[in-house]
Structure formats: C-alpha cells, structure tokens
C-alpha positions as CSV (number, residue, x, y, z in Angstrom):
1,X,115.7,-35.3,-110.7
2,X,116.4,-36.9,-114.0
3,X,117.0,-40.8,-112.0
4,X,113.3,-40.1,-110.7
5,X,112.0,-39.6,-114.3
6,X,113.3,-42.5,-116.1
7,X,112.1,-44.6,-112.7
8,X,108.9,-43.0,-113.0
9,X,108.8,-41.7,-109.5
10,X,105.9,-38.6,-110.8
11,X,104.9,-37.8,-107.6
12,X,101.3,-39.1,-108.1
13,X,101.6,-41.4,-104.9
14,X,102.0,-38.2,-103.2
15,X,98.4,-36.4,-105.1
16,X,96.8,-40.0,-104.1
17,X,98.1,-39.8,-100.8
18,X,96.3,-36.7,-100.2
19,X,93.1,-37.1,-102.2
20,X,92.9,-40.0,-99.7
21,X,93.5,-38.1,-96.9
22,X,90.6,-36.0,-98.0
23,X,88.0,-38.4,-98.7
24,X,88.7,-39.9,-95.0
25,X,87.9,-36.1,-93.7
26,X,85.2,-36.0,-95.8
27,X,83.5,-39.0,-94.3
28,X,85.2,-38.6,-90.8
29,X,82.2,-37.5,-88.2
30,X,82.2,-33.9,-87.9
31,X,81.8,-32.4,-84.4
32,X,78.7,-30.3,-84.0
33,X,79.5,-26.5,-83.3
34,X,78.3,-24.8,-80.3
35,X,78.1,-21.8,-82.0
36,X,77.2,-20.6,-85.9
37,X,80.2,-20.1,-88.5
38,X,79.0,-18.3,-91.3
39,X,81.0,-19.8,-93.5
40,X,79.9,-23.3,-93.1
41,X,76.3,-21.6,-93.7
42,X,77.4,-20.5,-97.1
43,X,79.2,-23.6,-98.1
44,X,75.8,-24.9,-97.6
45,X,74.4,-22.4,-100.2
46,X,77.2,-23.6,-102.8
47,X,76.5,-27.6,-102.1
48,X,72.9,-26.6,-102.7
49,X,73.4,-24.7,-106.3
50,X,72.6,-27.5,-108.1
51,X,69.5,-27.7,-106.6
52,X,66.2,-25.8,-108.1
53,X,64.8,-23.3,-105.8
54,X,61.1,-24.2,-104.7
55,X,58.8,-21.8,-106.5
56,X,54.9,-22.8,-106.3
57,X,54.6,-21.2,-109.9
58,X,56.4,-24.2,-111.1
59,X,53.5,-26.2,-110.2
60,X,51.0,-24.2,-112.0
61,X,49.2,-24.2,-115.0
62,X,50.5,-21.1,-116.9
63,X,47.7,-20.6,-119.3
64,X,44.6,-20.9,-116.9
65,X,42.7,-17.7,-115.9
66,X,43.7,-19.3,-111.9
67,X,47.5,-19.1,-112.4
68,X,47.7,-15.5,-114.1
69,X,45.7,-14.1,-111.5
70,X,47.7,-16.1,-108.5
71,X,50.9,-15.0,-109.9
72,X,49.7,-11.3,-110.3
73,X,52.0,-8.6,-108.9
74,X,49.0,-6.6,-108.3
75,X,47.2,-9.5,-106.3
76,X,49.4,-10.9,-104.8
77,X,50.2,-7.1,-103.2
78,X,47.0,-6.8,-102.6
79,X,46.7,-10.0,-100.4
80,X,49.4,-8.9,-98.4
81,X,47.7,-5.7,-97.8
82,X,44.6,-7.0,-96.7
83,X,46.4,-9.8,-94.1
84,X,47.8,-6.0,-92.6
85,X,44.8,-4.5,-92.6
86,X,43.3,-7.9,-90.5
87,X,45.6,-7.7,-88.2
88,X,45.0,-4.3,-87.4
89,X,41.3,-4.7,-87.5
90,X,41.8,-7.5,-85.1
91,X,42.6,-4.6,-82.5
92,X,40.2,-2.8,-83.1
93,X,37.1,-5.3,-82.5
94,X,38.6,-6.3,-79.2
95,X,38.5,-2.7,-78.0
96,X,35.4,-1.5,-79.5
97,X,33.0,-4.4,-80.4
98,X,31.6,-6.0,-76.9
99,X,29.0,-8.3,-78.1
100,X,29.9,-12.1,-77.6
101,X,28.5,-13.3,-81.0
102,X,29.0,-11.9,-84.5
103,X,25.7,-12.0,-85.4
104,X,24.9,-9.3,-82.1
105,X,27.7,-6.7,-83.3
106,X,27.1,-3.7,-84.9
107,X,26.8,-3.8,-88.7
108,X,30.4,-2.3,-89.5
109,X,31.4,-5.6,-87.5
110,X,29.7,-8.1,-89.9
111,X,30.6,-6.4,-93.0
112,X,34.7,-6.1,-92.1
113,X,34.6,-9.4,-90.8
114,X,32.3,-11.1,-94.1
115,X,34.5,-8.9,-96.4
116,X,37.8,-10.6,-94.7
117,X,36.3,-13.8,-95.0
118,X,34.8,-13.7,-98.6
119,X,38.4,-12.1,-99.5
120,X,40.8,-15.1,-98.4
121,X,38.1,-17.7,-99.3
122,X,38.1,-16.1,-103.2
123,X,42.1,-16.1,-102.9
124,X,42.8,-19.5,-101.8
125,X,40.1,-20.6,-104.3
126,X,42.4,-18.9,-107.2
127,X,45.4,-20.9,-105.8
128,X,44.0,-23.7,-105.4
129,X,42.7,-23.2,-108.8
130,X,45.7,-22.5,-110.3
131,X,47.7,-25.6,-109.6
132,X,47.9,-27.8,-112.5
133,X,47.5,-30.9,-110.5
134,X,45.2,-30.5,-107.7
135,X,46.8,-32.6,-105.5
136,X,50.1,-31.1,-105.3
137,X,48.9,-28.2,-103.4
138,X,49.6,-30.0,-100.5
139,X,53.2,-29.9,-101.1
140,X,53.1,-26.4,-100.7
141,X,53.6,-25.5,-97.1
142,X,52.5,-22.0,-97.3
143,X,49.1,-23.4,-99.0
144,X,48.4,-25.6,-96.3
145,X,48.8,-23.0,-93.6
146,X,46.4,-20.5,-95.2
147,X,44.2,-23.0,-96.3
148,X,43.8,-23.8,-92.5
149,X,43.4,-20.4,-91.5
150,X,40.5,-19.9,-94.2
151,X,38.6,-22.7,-92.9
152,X,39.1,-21.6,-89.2
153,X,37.6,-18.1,-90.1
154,X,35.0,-19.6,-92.4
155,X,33.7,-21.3,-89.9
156,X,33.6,-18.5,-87.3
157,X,32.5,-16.5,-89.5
158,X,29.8,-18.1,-91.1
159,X,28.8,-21.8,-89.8
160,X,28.8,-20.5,-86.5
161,X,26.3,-17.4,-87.2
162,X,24.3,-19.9,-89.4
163,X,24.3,-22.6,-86.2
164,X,23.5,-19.8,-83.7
165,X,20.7,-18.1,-86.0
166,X,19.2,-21.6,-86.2
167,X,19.2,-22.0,-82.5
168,X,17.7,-19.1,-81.3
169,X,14.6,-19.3,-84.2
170,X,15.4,-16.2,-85.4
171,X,15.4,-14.4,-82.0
172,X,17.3,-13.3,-80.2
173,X,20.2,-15.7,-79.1
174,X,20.7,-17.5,-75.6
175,X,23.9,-16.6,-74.2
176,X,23.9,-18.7,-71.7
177,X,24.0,-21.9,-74.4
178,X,26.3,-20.0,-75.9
179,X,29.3,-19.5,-73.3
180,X,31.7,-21.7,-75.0
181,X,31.4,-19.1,-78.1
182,X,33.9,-17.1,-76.1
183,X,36.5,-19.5,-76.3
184,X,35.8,-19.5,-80.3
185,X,36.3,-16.1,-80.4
186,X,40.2,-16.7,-79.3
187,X,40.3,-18.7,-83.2
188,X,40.2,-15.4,-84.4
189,X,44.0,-14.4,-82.6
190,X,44.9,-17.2,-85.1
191,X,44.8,-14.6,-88.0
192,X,47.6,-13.4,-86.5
193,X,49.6,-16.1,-87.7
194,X,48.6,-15.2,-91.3
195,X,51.3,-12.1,-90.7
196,X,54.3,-14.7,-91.5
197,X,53.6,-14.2,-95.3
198,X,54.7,-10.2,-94.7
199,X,57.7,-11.4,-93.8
200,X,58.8,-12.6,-97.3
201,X,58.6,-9.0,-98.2
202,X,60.6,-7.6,-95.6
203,X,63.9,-9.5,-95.7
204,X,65.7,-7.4,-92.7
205,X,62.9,-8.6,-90.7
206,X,63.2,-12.3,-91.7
207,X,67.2,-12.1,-91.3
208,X,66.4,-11.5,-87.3
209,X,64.3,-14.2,-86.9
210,X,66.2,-16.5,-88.8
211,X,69.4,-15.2,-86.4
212,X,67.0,-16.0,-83.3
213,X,66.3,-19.6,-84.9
214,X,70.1,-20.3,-85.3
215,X,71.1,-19.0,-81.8
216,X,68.5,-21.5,-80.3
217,X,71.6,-23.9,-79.9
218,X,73.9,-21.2,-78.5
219,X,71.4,-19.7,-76.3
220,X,70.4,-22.7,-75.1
221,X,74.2,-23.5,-73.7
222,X,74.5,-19.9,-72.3
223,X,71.6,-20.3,-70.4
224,X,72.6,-23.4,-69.3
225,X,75.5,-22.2,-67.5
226,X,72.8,-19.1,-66.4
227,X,71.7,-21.6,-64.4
228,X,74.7,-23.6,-63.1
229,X,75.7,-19.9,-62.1
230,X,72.2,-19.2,-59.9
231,X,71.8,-22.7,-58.5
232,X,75.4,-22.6,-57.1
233,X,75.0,-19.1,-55.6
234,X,71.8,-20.2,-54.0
235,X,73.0,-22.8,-52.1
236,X,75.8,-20.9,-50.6
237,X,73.5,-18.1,-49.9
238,X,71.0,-20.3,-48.3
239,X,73.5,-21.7,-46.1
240,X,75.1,-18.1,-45.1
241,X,71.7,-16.4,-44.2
242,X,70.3,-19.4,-42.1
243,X,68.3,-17.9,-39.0
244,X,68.3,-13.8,-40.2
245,X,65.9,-11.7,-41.3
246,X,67.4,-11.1,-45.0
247,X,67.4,-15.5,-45.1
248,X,63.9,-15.8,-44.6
249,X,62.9,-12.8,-47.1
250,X,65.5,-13.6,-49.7
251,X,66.9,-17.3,-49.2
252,X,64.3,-19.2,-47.5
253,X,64.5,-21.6,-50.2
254,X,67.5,-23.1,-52.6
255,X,64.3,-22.2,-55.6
256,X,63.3,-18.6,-53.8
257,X,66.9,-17.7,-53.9
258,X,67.5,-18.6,-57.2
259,X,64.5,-16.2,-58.3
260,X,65.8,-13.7,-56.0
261,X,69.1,-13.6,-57.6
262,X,67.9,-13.7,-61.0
263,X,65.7,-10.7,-60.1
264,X,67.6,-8.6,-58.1
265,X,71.0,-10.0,-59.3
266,X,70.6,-10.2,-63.3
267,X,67.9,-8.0,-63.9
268,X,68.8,-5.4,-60.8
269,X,64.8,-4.8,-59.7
270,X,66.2,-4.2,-56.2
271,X,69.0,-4.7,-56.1
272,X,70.3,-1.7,-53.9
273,X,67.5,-2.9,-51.1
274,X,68.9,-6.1,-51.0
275,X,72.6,-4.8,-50.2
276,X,71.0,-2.2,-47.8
277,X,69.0,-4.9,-45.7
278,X,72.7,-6.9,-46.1
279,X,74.9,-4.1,-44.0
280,X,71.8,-3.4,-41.6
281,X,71.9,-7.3,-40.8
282,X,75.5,-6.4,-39.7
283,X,76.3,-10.0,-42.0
284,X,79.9,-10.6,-42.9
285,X,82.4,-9.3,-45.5
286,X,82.4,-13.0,-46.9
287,X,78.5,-12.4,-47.7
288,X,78.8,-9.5,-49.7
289,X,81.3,-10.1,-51.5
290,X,80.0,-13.4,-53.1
291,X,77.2,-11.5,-53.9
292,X,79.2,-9.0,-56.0
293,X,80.9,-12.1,-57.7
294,X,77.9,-12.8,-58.5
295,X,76.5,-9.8,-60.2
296,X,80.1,-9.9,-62.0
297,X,79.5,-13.5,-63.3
298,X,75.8,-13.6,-64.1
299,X,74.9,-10.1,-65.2
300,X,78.1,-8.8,-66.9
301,X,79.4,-11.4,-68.0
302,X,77.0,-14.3,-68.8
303,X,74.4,-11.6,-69.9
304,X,77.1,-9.6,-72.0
305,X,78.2,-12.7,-73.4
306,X,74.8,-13.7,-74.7
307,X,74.4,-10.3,-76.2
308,X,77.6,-11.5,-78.0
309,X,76.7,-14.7,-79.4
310,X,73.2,-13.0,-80.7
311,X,75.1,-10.4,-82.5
312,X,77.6,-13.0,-84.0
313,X,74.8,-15.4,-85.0
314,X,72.7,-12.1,-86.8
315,X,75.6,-10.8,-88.1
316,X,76.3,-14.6,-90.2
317,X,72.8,-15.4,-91.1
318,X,73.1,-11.8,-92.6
319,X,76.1,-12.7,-94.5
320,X,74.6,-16.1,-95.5
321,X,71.2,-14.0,-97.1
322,X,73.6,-11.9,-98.9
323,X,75.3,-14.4,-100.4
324,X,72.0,-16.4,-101.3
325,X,70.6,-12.9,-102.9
326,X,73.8,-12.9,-104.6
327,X,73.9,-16.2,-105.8
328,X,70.5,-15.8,-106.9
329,X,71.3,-12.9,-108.7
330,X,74.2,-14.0,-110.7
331,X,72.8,-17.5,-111.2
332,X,69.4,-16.5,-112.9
333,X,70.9,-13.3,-114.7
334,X,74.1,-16.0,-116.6
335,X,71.2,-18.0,-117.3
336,X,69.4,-15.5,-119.3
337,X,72.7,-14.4,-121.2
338,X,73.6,-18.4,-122.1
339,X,69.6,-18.9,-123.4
340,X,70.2,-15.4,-125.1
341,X,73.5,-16.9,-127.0
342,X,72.3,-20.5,-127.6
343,X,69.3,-19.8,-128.4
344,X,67.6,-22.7,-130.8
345,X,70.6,-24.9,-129.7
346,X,68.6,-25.1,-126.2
347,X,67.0,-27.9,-125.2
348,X,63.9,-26.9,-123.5
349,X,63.2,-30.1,-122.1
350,X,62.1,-30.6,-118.8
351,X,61.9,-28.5,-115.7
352,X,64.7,-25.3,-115.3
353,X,67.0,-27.9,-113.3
354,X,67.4,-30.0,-115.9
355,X,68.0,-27.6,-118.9
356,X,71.0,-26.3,-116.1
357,X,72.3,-29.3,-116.1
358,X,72.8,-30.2,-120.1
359,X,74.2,-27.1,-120.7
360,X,78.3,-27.0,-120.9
361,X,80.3,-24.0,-121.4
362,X,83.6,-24.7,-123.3
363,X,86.8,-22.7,-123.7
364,X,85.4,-21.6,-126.7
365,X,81.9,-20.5,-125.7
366,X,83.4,-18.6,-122.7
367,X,85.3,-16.6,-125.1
368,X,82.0,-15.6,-127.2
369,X,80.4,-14.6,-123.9
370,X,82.6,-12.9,-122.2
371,X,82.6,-10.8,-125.5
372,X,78.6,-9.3,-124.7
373,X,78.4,-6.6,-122.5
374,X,75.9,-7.7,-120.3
375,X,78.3,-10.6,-118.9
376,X,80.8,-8.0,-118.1
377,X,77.9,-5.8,-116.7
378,X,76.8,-8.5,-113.9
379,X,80.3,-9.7,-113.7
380,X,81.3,-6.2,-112.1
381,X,77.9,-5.8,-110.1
382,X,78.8,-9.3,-108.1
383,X,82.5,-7.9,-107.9
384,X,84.4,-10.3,-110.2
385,X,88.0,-9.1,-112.2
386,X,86.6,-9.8,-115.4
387,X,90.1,-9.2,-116.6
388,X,91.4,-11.5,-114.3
389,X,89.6,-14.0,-115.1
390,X,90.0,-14.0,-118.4
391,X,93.7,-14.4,-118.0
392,X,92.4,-17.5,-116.0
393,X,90.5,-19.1,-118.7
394,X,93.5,-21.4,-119.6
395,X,93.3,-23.0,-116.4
396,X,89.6,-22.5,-115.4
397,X,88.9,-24.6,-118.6
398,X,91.6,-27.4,-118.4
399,X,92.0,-30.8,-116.9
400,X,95.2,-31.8,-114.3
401,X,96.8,-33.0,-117.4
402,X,96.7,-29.8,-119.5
403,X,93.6,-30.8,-122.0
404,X,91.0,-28.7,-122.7
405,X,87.9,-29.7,-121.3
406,X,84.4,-28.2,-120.8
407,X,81.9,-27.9,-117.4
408,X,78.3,-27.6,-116.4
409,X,76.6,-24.7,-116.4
410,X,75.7,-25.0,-112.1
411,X,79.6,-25.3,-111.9
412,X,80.4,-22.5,-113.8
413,X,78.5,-20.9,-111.6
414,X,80.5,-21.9,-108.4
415,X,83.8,-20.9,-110.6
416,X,82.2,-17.3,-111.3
417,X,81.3,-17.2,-107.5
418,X,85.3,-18.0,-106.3
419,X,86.8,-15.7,-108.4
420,X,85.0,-12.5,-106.8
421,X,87.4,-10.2,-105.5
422,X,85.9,-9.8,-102.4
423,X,86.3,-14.0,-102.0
424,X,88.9,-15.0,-99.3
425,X,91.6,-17.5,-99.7
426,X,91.0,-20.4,-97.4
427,X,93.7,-23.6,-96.7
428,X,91.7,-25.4,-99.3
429,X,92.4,-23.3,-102.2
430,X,96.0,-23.3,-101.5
431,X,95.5,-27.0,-101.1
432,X,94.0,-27.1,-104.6
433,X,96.6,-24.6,-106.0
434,X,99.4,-27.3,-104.8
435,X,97.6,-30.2,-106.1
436,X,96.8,-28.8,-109.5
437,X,100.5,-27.1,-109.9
438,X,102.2,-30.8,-108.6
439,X,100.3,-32.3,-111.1
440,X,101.1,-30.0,-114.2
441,X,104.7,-31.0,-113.0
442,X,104.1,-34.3,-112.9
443,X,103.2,-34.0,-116.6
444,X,105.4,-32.3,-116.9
445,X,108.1,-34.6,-116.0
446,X,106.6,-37.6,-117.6
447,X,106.5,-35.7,-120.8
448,X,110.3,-34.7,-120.8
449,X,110.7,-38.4,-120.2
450,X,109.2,-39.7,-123.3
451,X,110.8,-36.6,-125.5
452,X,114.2,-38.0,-124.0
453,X,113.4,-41.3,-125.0
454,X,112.6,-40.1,-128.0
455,X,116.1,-38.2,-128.9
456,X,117.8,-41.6,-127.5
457,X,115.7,-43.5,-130.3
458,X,117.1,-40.5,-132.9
459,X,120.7,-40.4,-131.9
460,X,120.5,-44.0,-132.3
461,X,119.4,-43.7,-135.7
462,X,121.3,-41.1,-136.4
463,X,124.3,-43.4,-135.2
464,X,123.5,-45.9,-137.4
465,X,123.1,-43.9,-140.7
466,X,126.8,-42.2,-139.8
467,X,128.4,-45.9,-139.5
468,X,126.8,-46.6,-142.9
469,X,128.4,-43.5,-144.1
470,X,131.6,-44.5,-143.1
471,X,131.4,-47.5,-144.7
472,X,130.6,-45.5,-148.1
473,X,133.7,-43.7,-147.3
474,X,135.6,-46.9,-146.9
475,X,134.6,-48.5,-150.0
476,X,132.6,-51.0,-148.8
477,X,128.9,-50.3,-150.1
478,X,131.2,-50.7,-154.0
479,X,132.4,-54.3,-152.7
480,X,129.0,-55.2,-151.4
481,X,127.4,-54.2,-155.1
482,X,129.8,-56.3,-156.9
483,X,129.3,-58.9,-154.7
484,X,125.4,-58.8,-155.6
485,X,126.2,-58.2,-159.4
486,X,128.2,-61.3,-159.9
487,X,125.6,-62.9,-158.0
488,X,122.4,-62.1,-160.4
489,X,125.0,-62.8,-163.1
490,X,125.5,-66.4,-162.3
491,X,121.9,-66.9,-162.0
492,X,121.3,-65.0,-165.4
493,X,123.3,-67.8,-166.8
494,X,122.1,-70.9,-165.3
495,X,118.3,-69.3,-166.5
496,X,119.5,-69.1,-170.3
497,X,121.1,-72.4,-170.2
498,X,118.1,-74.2,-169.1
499,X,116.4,-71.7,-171.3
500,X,118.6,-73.3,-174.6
501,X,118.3,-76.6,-173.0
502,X,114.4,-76.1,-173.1
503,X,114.6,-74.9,-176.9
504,X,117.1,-77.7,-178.0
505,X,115.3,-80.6,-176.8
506,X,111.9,-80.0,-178.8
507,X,111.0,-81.5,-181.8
508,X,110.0,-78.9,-184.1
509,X,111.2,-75.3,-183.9
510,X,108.9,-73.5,-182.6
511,X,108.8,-69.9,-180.9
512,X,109.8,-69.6,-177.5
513,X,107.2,-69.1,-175.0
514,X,105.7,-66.3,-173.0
515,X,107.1,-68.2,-169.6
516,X,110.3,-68.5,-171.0
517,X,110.6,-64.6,-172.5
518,X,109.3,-63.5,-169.0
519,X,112.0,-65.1,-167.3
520,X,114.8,-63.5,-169.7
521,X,113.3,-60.0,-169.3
522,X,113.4,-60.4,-165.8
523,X,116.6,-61.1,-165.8
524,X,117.7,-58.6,-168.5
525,X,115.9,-56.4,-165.9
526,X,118.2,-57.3,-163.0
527,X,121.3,-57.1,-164.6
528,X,120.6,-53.7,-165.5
529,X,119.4,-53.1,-162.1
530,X,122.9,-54.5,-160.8
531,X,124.8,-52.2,-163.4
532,X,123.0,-48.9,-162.0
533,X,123.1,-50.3,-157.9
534,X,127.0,-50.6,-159.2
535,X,127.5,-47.3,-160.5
C-alpha cells in the first residue's frame, strides 16, 4: 500500500472510470417501459424541483381591484359552486323545459340560464382583468378553455335570442326556419366540460384519471393481445363449425365470431346457450374444449391481468401525488423558515425561482436553523431523523476532498427529501456511498504521502544538525574559528598598513579621515567579533 502512495496510484482512475461509465448511461437510449414504475415518476418530480410551479397569480397585478377579487377564497368557491349547480341544471332543462328556443321557455328557464350566463361572463371579465399584462392570459390554459365556454354560452344565450327575436318581428318565431336551433342546443352539453375545474379540488378524483391517462400505454398492449386472442379463436372456430347450425348463428363470419366470443366469451352474455346449442349439435370434444381455453385465456386471464395493470398504474400515480404534495409541502414551508432567518439579507429580486436559486445554506447557517423549532416541527411531519441528520451535517456540507463547502437552497431541498426515513436505499446511493468513501481515502492517502515526505525532509535535517554536533564534540567548530580569526587578523594588518602608508605620505599632518576611521572601526569590529565566535 505504501509503494502505491509514493507512485501515486490514488485510485482516482478508478472514480473516473466510473463517472464515465455513468455519463455514457446517462446519455445511452433508454428503452421505453411497457408498463408505469413509480419510481421513475418521482425521479421526475425531483429533476423538476428546480423548476417554479405554474400559478396564474404570478401573472397578476396584485394591487388591482381584478386580482384581489380573482384570487378570493370566497370567489373562487363560489365559481366552483355555480359550474355544479350548471351542471345539474343542465338536467333538469332537458327533462322539463320542451320548447326548442330560449326565448319560448318558461320564465324560470330564461332567468337560470341569463343568471349562468351574466355569472361566468362577470368572472372571466375579473380574470381577464386581473392579469397584469393582457396578453398573457393566453398562456393560461385554463383561461382559454373557459374563455371558450363563455363565448359559446354567450352566444346561445343571448345573440341567438336577439337573432331569433329580430326574425320573427316580435312574434311569435318560425320553427320551421329555425330547425337548425336544435343542433345549437347540443352547445349547451359543452358546459359540461366546465366540470374539469372541480377536479382541482378533489385530488382522489384527479389521481384516477390521471391513473387511466398513464395506463393508456399498458392498456393499449393488453388489448392488443385481446385481440390476437379473439382473432385466432375465430378462425379456428369458423373452420370447426363449417356447415352446422351453431356455424351459421355463431361463426358465420371470422368478424361475427370474433364479436361472438367477445360477448359470450369475455363478457359471458350467453354464454351457457352457447355451450348448450354446442352438446345438442352433438360437435366434438376438440370443439369444446378450445372454447374453454378460451374463456381461460381471454376472460381470466387477459381480463384479470388488465385489472392488474390498472391497479398498479393507480396505485403509482398515487404515490407520485403524494410525493408532489410532500414536496410541495416541505419546499414552500423551508422557504418560509430561510426568509424568516435572513430576513433583510434576502434579495427580493426577481420572480420566487430566482430568489431559490441565490440563496445558499452553509454549515454554519444549517446549524442556526436547525436550532428553531419550526424546522424540527416540519422535519418530523415529512418523516426526517432530525437527529440523524444532524450527525450527517459533516458530510452533507463537505466536498470529496474534506472542505467545507455550501449548496443551493432547491438542493437542499433534494438532501432534506433523501434523508426521510421512510426513503429506500437504491444501487445508486450505495454507488455514491462508495464513490464518496474511495475518494476520502484517496485523500486520504495522498495526504499521508506528503506528511511522509515531510518527516523525510525533518530527519534529514535533523541528520544534519546531529553531524554538526558531532563535530562540536570533536573539536572542530574551535579549529574552524581560529582558522577565521587569523584570517580577519591578517587583513586587519594589511588595512593599518596602507592606513600608515596613507598618513605618511602626506604633506602636512593632518587628521585622519572619516573613510579611513571607518575602515579601522570596522575592523576593530571584526576582530572582536572573531574573539567572541572564538570563545
């Protein structure tokens, strides 16, 4: 182990090696599944964190009269009442009111169906209203659809009464230039549609339907094979009841005895005549027994199985809507607890997404939040180990390498949502586990490599300083001074006689100079540096 240190053999090929292999599954073409796996649907949901959730109120004008009163509980309530109490007047006008023309009912007729109309035409007016730029109401899909649904009734409603009073001059109205009003009268079935806004409210409801949408692929394949299952059968039975009386009722045809067996076969509407006019037609053993196979293929098996798939495909979009309430849940409630704690440090800049995504949560401000008690409130509501994870914090907030380091706030969000105790361990997390543990080895090793180098480079030193001491000990640092002192000696003397040399050779006695005093101190200065290095 120690060779592979000092030849730097870390092991990061190997962590290259697989974050390659992983970016080649990443891009690799992913084979479409016949049937739904719940948790692909809620990877989905954790890709798409990051991304804002539509909400029309984003694109309204908060402080116009329009937008308080679209974004009213109470309205808003009270639109949803009224589309129920449409659809159950709808009923009751095709049972009780007979005349062809609105303008011929009776006058509870005209009111309900002005009050509906006047209702929706003053609510889409306050949501159209309450956009603040007008033309982004047609980004809203939900806008659109009602906005269609106004028109249609505003023209049935009124344009139509006003067309048809103008025709008949204020008489009473032709019918028979009126016979295509019969076929408007179907527009008002249309209102039917308007229902799909209850289903927001009612999320069990909109779970089923959005099971039935997901099984459309898995359904479709079932009743493929229905299919293969009936046309096969046919045949064989066409062939086999040639020329009797049970051939030409049942199997004339390869498509009559396809319905027949669907009908009698699948859904058992006479089944037992069928077998009855079978043994009075005195056919073979062969005969009957295919068509047994057949009951046991088609109906309790194909059938069964389909019952299967719908159930497994309900069961994961219901999974999948609990995990988007939860997400939801814990995403917006954080968010309120960070704003809480940063308070003027916030940026309120731009829309929600992008506050989200300037906000990083350290080591440090962890530790200050997981102190409030509302954190470890909705920590425990979404089933997270706050103890746990504070144990984690360490290696939640820290690179492969072992620095600190700090993450987004949509991020932190994912982290909170892995470590819930009810969260199941899959092959990537133990994949992740290896590759974050090989690495802290890796640094590991690398690190004990340079601290060896590092006590090499001290022994050495440490080496040198005890030869030195030896030679103390040997007497050799005394021989090397006196060796020095004799050396500034014999230049102290050749300086003084150049010094005299100087002084004798002038004309007049003078003073010796400041170049030539300089030079004696200095040397003064050395020889009594020599005496003490002596000593």
């Amino acid at each position: 182990r120690m060779q592979s240190i000092f030849q730097g053999n870390s092991g990061s090929e190997n962590v290259e090696g697989e974050e390659h292999e992983e970016e080649q599954e990443k891009h690799a073409p992913k084979q479409k599944q016949m049937f739904v796996d719940a948790n692909d649907m809620k990877k989905k949901l954790r890709d798409n964190i990051k991304k804002e959730r539509y909400d029309v109120s984003s694109l309204y004008d908060k402080k116009s009269f329009c937008a308080k009163v679209a974004m009213n509980n109470v309205f808003e309530n009270t639109t949803l009442a009224v589309i129920a109490f449409n659809a159950l007047w709808i009923s009751i006008d095709a049972d009780l009111n007979h005349s062809d023309v609105l303008i011929e009912a009776d006058p509870v007729f005209i009111v309900a169906e002005n009050f509906f109309c006047l209702y929706f035409t003053l609510e889409i007016s306050f949501r159209f209203g309450a956009f603040a730029l007008k033309y982004k109401c047609l980004t809203d899909a939900w806008f659109v659809f009602d906005s269609i649904m106004v028109c249609l009734m505003i023209f049935e409603t009124w344009v139509m009464s006003i067309i048809l009073l103008a025709a008949g001059g204020g008489g009473g109205v032709n019918l028979g230039s009126t016979a295509m009003i019969k076929m408007l009268r179907l527009l008002r079935l249309s209102r039917m549609a308007r229902m799909a806004r209850l289903l927001r409210s009612m999320p069990e409801i909109l779970i089923l339907i959005k099971g039935m949408v997901a099984a459309v692929r898995s359904v479709v394949f079932t009743l493929m094979l229905l299919v293969i299952l009936l046309y096969i059968f046919a045949v064989i039975f066409k062939q086999l009841a040639a020329d009797t009386t049970i051939g030409d009722h049942y199997f004339a045809t390869v498509p009559r005895s396809m319905n027949q067996l669907m009908i009698n076969g699948i859904f058992f509407d006479s089944f037992g005549t069928m077998v009855d006019l079978i043994i009075e037609e005195d056919l073979n053993f062969v005969f009957l027994t295919l068509l047994y196979v057949f009951v046991l293929l088609a109906s309790l098996t194909v059938m069964n199985m389909l019952i299967g798939v719908l159930c497994e495909v309900v069961s994961a979009v219901a999974e999948t809507e609990h995990e988007q309430l939860t997400i939801n849940y814990l995403k917006d409630s954080l968010w309120d607890i960070v704003k809480e704690h940063l308070g003027e440090k916030l940026n309120t800049d731009g829309n929600l997404e992008d506050q989200q995504g300037k906000v990083q949560i350290s080591k440090r401000f962890f530790m200050e939040l997981i102190q409030d008690d509302k954190l470890v409130v909705l920590l425990k509501e979404v089933e997270i180990d706050v103890v746990a994870l504070v144990d984690l914090v360490d290696t939640i907030f820290s690179t492969d390498s072992g620095e600190d380091k700090s993450i987004l706030f949509t991020d932190f969000v994912v982290v909170m949502l892995d470590h819930r105790s009810t969260f199941e361990a899959t092959v990537k997390d133990i994949t992740d586990l290896r590759r974050y543990v090989r690495s802290r080895i890796d640094r590991m090793d690398t690190d004990t490599a340079t601290r060896i180098r590092t006590m090499q480079a001290h022994v050495n030193a440490m080496s040198t300083i005890m030869e030195k001491l030896a030679g103390v000990s040997n007497g050799q640092i005394e021989i090397d001074a006196r060796e020095e002192y004799k050396k500034l000696q014999k230049e102290h003397e050749r300086k003084m006689r150049a010094a005299a040399k100087a002084t004798t050779g002038s004309k007049s006695k003078q003073r010796p100079s400041q170049a030539t005093v300089k030079t004696y101190k200095t040397t003064q200065s050395g020889l009594s540096n020599a005496d003490r290095a002596t000593e």
